[in-house]
N, CA, C and O atoms as a GROMACS GRO file, in nm:
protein
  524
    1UNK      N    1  12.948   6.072  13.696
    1UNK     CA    2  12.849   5.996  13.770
    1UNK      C    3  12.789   5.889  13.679
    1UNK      O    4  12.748   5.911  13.565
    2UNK      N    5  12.788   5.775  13.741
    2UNK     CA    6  12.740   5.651  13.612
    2UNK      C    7  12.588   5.612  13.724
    2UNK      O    8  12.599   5.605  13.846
    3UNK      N    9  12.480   5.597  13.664
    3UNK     CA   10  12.329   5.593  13.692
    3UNK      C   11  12.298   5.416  13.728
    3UNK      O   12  12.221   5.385  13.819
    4UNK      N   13  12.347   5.346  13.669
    4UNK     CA   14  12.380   5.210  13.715
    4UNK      C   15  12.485   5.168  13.639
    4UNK      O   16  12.530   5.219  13.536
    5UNK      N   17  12.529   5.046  13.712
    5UNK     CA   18  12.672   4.980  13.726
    5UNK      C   19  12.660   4.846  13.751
    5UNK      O   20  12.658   4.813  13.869
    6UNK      N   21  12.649   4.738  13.643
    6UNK     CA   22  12.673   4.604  13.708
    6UNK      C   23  12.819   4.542  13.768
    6UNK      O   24  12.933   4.550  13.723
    7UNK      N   25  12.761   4.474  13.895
    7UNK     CA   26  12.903   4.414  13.913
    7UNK      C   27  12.906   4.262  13.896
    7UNK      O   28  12.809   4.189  13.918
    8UNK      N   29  13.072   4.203  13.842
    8UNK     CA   30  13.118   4.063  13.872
    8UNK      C   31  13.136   4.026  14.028
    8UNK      O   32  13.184   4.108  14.105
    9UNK      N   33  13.099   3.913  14.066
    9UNK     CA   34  13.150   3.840  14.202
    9UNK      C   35  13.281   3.926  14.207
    9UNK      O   36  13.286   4.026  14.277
   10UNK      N   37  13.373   3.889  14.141
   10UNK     CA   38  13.534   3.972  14.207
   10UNK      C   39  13.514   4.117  14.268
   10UNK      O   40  13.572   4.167  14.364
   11UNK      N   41  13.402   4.178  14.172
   11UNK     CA   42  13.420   4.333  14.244
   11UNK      C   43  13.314   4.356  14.391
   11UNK      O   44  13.323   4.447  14.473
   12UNK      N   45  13.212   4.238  14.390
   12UNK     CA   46  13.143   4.230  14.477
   12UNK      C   47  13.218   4.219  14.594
   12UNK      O   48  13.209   4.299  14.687
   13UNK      N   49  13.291   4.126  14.592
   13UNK     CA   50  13.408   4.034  14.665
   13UNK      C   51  13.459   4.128  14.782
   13UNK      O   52  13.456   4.136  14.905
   14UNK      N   53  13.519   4.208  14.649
   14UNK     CA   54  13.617   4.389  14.716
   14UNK      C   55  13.516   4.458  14.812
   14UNK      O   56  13.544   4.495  14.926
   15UNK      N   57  13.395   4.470  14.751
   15UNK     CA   58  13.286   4.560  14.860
   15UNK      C   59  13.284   4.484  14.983
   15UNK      O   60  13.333   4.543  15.079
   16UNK      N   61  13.238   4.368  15.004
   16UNK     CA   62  13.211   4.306  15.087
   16UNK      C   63  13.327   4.306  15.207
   16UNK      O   64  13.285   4.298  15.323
   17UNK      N   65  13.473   4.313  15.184
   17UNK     CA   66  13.582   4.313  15.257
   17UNK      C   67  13.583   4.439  15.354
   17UNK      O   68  13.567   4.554  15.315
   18UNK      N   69  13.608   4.399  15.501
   18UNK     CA   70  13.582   4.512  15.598
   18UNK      C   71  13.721   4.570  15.576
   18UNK      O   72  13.822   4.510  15.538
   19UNK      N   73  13.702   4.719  15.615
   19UNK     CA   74  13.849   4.765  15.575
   19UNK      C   75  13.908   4.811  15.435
   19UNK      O   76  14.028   4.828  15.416
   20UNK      N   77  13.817   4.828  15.348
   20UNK     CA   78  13.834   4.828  15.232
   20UNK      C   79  13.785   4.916  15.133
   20UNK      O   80  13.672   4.900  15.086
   21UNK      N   81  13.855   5.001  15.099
   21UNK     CA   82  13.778   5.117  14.989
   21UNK      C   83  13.705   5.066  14.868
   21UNK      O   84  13.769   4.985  14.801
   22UNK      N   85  13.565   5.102  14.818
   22UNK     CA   86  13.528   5.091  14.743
   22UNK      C   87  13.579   5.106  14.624
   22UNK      O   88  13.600   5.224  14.597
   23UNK      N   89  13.621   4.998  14.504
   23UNK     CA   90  13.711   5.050  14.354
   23UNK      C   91  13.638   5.150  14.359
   23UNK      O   92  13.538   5.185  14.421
   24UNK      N   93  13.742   5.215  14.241
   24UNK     CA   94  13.766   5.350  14.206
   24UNK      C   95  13.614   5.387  14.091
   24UNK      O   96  13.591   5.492  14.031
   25UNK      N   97  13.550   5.286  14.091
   25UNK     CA   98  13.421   5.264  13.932
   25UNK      C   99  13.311   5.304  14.023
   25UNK      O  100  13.226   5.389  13.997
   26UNK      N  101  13.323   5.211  14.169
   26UNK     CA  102  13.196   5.234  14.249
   26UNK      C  103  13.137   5.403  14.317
   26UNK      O  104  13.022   5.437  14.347
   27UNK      N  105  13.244   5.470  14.324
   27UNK     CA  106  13.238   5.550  14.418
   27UNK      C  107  13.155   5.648  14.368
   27UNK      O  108  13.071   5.706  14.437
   28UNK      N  109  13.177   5.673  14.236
   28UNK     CA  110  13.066   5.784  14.177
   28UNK      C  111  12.935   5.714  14.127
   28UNK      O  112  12.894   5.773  14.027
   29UNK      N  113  12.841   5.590  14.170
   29UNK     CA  114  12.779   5.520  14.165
   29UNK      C  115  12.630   5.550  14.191
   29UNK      O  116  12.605   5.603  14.299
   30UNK      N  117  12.531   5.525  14.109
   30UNK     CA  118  12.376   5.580  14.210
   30UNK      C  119  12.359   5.431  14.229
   30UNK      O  120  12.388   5.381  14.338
   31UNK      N  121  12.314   5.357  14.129
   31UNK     CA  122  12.260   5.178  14.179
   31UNK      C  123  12.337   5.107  14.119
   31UNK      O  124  12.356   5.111  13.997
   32UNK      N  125  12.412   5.006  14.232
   32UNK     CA  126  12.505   4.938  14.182
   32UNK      C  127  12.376   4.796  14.148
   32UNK      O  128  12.271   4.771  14.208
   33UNK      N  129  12.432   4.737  14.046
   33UNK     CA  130  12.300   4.619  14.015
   33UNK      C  131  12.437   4.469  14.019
   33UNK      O  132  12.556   4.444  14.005
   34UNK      N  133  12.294   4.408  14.052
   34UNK     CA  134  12.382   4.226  14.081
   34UNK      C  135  12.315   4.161  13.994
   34UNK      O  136  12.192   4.161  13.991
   35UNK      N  137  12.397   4.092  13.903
   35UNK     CA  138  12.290   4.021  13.757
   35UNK      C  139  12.265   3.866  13.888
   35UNK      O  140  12.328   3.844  13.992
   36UNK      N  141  12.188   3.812  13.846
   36UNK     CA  142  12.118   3.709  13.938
   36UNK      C  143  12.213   3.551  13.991
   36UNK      O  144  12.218   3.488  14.096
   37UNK      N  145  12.278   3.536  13.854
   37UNK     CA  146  12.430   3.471  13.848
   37UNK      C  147  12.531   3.512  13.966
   37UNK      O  148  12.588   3.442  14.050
   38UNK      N  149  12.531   3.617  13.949
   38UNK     CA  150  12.653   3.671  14.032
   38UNK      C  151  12.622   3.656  14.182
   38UNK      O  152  12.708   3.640  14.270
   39UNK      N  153  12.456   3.664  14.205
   39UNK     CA  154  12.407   3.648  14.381
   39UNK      C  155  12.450   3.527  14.405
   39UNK      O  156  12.512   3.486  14.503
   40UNK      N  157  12.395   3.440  14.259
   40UNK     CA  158  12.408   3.303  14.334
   40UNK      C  159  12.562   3.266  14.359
   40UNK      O  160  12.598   3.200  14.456
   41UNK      N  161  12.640   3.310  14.271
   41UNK     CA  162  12.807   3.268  14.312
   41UNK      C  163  12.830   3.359  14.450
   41UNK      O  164  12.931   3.354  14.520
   42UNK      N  165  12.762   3.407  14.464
   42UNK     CA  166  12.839   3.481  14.635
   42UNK      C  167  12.759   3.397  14.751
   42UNK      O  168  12.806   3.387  14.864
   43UNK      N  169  12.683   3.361  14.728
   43UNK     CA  170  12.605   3.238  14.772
   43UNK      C  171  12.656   3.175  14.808
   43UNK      O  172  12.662   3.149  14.929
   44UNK      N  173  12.717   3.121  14.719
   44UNK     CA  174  12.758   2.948  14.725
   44UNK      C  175  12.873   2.972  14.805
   44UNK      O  176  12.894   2.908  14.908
   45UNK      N  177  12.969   3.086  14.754
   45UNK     CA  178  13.111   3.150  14.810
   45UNK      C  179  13.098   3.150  14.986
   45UNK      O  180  13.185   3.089  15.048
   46UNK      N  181  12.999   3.211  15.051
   46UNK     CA  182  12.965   3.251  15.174
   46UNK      C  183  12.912   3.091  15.227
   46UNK      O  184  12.982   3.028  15.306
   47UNK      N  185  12.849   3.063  15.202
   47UNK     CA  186  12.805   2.940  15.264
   47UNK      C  187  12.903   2.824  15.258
   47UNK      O  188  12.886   2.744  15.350
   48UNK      N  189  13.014   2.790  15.164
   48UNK     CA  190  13.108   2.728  15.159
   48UNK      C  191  13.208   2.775  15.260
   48UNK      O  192  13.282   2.691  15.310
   49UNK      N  193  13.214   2.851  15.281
   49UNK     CA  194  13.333   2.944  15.383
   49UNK      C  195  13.373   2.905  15.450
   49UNK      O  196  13.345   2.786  15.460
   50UNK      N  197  13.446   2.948  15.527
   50UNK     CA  198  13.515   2.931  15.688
   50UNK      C  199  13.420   3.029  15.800
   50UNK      O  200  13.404   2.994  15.917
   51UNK      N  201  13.378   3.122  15.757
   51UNK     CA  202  13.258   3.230  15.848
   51UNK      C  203  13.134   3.225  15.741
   51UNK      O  204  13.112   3.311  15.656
   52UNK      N  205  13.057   3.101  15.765
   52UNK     CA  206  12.910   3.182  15.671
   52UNK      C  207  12.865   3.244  15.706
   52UNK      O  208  12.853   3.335  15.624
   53UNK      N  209  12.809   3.270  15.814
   53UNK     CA  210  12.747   3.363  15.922
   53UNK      C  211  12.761   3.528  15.877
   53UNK      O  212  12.689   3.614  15.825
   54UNK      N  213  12.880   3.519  15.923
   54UNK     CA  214  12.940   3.703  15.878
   54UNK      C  215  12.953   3.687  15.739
   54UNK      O  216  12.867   3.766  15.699
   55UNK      N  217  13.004   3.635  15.637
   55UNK     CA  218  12.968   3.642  15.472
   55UNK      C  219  12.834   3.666  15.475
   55UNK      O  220  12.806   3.785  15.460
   56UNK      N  221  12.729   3.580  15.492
   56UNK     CA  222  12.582   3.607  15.494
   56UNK      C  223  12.533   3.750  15.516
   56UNK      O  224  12.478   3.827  15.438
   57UNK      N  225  12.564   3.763  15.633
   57UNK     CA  226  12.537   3.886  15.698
   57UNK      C  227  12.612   4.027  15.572
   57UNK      O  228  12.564   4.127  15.519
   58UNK      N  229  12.698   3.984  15.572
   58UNK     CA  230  12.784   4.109  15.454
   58UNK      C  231  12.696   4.077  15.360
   58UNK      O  232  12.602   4.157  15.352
   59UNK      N  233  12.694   3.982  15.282
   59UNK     CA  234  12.635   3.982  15.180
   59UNK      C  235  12.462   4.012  15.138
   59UNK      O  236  12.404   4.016  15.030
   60UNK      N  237  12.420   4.028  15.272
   60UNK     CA  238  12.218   4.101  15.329
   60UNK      C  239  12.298   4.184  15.318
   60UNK      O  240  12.379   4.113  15.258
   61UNK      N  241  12.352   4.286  15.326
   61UNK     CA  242  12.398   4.431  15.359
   61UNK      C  243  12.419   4.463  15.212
   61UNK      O  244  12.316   4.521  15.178
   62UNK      N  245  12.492   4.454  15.118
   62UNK     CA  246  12.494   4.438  15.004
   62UNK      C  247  12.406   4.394  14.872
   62UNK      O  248  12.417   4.441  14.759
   63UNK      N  249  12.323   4.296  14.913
   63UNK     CA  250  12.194   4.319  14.864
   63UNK      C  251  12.064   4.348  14.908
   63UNK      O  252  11.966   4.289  14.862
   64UNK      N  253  12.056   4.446  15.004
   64UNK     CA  254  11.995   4.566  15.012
   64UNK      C  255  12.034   4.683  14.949
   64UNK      O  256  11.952   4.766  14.910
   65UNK      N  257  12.180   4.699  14.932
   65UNK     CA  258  12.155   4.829  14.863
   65UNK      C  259  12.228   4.840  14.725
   65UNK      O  260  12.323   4.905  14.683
   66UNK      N  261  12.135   4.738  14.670
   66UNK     CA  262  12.149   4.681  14.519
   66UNK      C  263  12.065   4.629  14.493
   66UNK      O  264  11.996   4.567  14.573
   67UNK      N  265  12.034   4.643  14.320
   67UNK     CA  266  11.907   4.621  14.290
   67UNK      C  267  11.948   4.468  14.171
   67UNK      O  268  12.034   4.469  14.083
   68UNK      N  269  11.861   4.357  14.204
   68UNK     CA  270  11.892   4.265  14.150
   68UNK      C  271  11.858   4.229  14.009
   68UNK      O  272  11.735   4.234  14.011
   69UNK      N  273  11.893   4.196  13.892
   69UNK     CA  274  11.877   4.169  13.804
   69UNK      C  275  11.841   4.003  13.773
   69UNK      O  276  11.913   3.906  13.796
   70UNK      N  277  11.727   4.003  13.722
   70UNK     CA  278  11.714   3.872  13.681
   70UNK      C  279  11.660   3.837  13.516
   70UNK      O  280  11.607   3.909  13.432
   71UNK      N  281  11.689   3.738  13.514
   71UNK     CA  282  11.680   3.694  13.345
   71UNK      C  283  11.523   3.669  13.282
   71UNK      O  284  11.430   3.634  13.355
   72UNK      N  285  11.514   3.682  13.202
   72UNK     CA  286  11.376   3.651  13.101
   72UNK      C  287  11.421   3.584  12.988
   72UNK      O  288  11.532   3.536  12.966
   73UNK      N  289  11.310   3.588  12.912
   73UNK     CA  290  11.366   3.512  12.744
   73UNK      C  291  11.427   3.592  12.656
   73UNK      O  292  11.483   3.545  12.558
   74UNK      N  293  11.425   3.694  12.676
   74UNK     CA  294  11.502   3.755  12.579
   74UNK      C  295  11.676   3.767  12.642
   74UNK      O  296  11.774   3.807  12.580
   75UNK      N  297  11.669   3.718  12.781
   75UNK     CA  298  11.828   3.715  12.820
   75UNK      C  299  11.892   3.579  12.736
   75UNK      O  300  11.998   3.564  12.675
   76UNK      N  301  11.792   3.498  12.759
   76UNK     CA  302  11.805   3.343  12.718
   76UNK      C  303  11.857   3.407  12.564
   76UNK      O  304  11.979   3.418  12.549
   77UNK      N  305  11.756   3.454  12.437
   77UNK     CA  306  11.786   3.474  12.317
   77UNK      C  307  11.957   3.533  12.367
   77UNK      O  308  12.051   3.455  12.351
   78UNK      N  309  11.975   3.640  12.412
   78UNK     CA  310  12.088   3.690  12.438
   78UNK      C  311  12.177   3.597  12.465
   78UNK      O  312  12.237   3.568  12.361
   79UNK      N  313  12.224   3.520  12.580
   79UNK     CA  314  12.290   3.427  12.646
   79UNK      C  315  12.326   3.308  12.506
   79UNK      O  316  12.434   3.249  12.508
   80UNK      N  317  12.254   3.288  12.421
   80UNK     CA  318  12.256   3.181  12.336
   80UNK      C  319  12.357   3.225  12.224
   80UNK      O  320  12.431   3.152  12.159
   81UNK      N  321  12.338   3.409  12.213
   81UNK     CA  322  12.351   3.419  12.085
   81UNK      C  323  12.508   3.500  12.135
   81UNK      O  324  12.587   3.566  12.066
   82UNK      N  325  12.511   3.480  12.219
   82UNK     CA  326  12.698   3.537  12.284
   82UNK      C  327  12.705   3.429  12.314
   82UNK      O  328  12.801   3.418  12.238
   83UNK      N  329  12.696   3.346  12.348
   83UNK     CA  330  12.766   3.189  12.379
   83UNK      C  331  12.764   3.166  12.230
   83UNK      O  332  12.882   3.134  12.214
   84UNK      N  333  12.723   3.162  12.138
   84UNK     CA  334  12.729   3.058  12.038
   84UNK      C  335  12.881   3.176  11.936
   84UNK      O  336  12.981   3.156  11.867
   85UNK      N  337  12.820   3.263  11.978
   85UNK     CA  338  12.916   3.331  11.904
   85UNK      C  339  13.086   3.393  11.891
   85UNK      O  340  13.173   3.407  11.805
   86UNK      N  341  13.063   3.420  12.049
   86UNK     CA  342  13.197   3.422  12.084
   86UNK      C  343  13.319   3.366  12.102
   86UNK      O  344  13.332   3.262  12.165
   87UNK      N  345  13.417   3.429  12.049
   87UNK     CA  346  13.527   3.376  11.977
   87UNK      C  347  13.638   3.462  12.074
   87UNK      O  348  13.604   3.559  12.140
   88UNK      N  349  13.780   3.408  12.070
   88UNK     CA  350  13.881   3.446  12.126
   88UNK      C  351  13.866   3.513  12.246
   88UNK      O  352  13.913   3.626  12.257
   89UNK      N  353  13.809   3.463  12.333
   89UNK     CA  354  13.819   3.513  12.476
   89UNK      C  355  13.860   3.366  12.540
   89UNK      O  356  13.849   3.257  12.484
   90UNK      N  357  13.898   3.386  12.640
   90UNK     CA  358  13.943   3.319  12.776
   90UNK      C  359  13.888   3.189  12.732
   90UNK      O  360  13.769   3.203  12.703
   91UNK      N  361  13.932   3.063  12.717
   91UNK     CA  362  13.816   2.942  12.725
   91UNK      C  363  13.732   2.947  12.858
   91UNK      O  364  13.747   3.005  12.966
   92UNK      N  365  13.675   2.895  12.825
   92UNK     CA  366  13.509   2.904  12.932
   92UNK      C  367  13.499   2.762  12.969
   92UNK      O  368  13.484   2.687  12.872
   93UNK      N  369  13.504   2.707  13.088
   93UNK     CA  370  13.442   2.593  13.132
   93UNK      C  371  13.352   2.580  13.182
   93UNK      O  372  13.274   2.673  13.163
   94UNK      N  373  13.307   2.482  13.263
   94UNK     CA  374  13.154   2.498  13.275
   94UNK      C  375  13.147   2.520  13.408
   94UNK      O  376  13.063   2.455  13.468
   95UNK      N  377  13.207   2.588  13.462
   95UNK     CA  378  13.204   2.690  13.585
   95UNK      C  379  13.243   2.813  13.556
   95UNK      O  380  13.254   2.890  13.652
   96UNK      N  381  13.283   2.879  13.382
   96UNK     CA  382  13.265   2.997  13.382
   96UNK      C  383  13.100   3.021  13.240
   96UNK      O  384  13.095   3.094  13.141
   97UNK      N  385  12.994   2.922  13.298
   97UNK     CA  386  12.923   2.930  13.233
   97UNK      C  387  12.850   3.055  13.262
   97UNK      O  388  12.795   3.128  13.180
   98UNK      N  389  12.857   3.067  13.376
   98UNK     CA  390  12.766   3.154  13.420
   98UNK      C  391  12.766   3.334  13.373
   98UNK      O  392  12.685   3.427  13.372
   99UNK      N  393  12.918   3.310  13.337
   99UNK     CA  394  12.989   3.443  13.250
   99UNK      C  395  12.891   3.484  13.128
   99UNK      O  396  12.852   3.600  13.116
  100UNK      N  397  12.858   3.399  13.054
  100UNK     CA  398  12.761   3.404  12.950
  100UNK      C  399  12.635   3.446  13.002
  100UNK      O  400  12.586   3.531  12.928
  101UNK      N  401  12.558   3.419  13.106
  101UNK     CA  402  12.479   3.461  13.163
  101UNK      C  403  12.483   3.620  13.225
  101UNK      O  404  12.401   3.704  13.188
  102UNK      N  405  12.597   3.651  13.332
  102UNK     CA  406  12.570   3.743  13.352
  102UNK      C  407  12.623   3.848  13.231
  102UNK      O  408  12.572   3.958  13.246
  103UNK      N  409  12.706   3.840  13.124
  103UNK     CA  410  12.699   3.918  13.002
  103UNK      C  411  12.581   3.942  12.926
  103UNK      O  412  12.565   4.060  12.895
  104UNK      N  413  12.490   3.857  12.886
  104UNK     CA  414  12.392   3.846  12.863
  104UNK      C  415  12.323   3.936  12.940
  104UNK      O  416  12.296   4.033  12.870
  105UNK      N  417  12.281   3.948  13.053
  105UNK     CA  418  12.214   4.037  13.115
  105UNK      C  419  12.257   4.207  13.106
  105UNK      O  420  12.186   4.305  13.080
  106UNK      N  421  12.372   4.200  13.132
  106UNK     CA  422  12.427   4.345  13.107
  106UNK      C  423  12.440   4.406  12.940
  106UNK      O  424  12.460   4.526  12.921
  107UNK      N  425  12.426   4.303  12.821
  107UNK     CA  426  12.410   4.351  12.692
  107UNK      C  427  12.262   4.378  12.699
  107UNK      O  428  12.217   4.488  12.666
  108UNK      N  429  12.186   4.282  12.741
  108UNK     CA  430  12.023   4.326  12.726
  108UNK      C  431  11.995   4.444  12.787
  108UNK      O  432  11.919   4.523  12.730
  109UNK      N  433  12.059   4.478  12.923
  109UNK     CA  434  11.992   4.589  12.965
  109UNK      C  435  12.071   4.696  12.984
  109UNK      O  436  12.047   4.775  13.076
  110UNK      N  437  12.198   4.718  12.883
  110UNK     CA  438  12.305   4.811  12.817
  110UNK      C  439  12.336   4.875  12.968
  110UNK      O  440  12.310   4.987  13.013
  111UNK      N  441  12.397   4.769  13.025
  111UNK     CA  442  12.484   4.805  13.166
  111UNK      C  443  12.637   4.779  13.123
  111UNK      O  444  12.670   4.687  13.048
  112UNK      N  445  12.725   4.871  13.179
  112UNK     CA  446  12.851   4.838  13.186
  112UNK      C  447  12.828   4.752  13.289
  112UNK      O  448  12.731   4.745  13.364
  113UNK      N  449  12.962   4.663  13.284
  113UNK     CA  450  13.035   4.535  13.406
  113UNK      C  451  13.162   4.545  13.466
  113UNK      O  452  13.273   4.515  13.421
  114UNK      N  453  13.119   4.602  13.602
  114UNK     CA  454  13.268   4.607  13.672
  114UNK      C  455  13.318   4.476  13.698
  114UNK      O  456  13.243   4.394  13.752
  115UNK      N  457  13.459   4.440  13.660
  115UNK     CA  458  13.510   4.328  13.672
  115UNK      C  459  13.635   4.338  13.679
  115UNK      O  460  13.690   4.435  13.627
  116UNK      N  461  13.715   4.231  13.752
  116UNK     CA  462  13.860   4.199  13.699
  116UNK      C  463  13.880   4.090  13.622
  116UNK      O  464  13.998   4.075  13.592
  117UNK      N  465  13.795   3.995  13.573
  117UNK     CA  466  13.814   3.893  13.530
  117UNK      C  467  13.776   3.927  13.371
  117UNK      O  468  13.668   3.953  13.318
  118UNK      N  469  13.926   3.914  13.313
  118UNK     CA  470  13.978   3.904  13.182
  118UNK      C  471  13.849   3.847  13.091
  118UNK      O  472  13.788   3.923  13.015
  119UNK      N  473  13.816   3.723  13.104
  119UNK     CA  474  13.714   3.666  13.026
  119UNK      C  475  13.576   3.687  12.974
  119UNK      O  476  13.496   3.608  12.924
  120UNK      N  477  13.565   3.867  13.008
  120UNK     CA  478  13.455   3.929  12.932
  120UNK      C  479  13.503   3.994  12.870
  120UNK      O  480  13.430   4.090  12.846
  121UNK      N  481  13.606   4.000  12.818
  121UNK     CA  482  13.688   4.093  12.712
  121UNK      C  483  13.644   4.058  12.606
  121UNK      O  484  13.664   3.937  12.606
  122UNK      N  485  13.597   4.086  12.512
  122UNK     CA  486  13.603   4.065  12.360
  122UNK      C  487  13.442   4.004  12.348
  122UNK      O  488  13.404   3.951  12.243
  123UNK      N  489  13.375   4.014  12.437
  123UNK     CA  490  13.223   3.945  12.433
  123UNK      C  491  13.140   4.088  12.347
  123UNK      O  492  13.168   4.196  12.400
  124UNK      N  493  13.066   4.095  12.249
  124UNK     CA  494  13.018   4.166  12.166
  124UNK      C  495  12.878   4.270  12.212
  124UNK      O  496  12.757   4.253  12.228
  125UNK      N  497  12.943   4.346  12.220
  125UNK     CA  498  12.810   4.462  12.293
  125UNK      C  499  12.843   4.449  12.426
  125UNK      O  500  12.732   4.473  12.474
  126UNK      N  501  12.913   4.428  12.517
  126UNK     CA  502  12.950   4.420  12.674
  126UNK      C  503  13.026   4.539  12.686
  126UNK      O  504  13.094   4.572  12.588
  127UNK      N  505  13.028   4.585  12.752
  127UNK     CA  506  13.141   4.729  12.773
  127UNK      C  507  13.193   4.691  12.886
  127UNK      O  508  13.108   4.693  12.975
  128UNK      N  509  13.295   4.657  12.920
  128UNK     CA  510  13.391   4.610  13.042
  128UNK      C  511  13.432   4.721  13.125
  128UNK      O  512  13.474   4.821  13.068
  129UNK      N  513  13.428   4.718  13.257
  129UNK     CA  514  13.470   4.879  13.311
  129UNK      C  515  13.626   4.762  13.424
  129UNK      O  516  13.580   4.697  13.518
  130UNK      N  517  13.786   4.752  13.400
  130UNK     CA  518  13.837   4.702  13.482
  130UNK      C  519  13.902   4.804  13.557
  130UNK      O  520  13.935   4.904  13.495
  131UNK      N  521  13.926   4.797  13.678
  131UNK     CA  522  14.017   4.844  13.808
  131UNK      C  523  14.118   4.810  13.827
  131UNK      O  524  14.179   4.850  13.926
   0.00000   0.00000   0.00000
């Protein structure tokens, strides 16, 4: 049983899909948490869509029963000091800025990160949980 669990957009993605078993990380889960980054990319995802309406709607359903994470200054100290530091992962453009951010949040508040996306591998103090 894991007590909280942050997730990436990709694993959010999976929940949100009707028809679809929860990964195998979620299921023994008490609070799944959404670092504040990650709301806003499902955001933008749903409202860009082809159905915002029903994305929207999935995505109120989903953050209700998740507890949101948001940043302070000491995420900022964090965020600065894994961006400045990190080496040999995935190049990062500035649409995977936000990666630094939500890592940052999950080192400050010693959450694992469910993800499929390779490019938190090797980020320092992050514990990666992939499916």
């Amino acid at each position: 049983m894991i007590d909280r669990l942050a997730i990436d957009a990709n694993a959010a993605i999976d929940l949100l899909r009707p028809r679809r078993p929860d990964p195998p990380p979620l299921q023994n889960v008490v609070t799944i948490v959404l670092p504040l980054p990650v709301l806003g990319e499902l955001l933008a995802g749903a409202i860009a869509s082809t159905m915002p309406q029903m994305n929207l709607e999935r995505l109120t359903g989903l953050r209700k029963r998740s507890e949101i994470l948001i940043p302070d200054e000491k995420t900022a100290w964090m965020y600065g000091t894994i961006r400045a530091t990190t080496h040999n992962v995935q190049p990062l453009g500035q649409s995977k800025l936000n990666d630094f951010w939500i890592a940052a949040l999950c080192v400050q508040h010693e959450l694992p990160l469910l993800t499929n996306d390779r490019g938190f591998d090797g980020i320092a103090g992050l514990r990666v949980i992939h499916w």
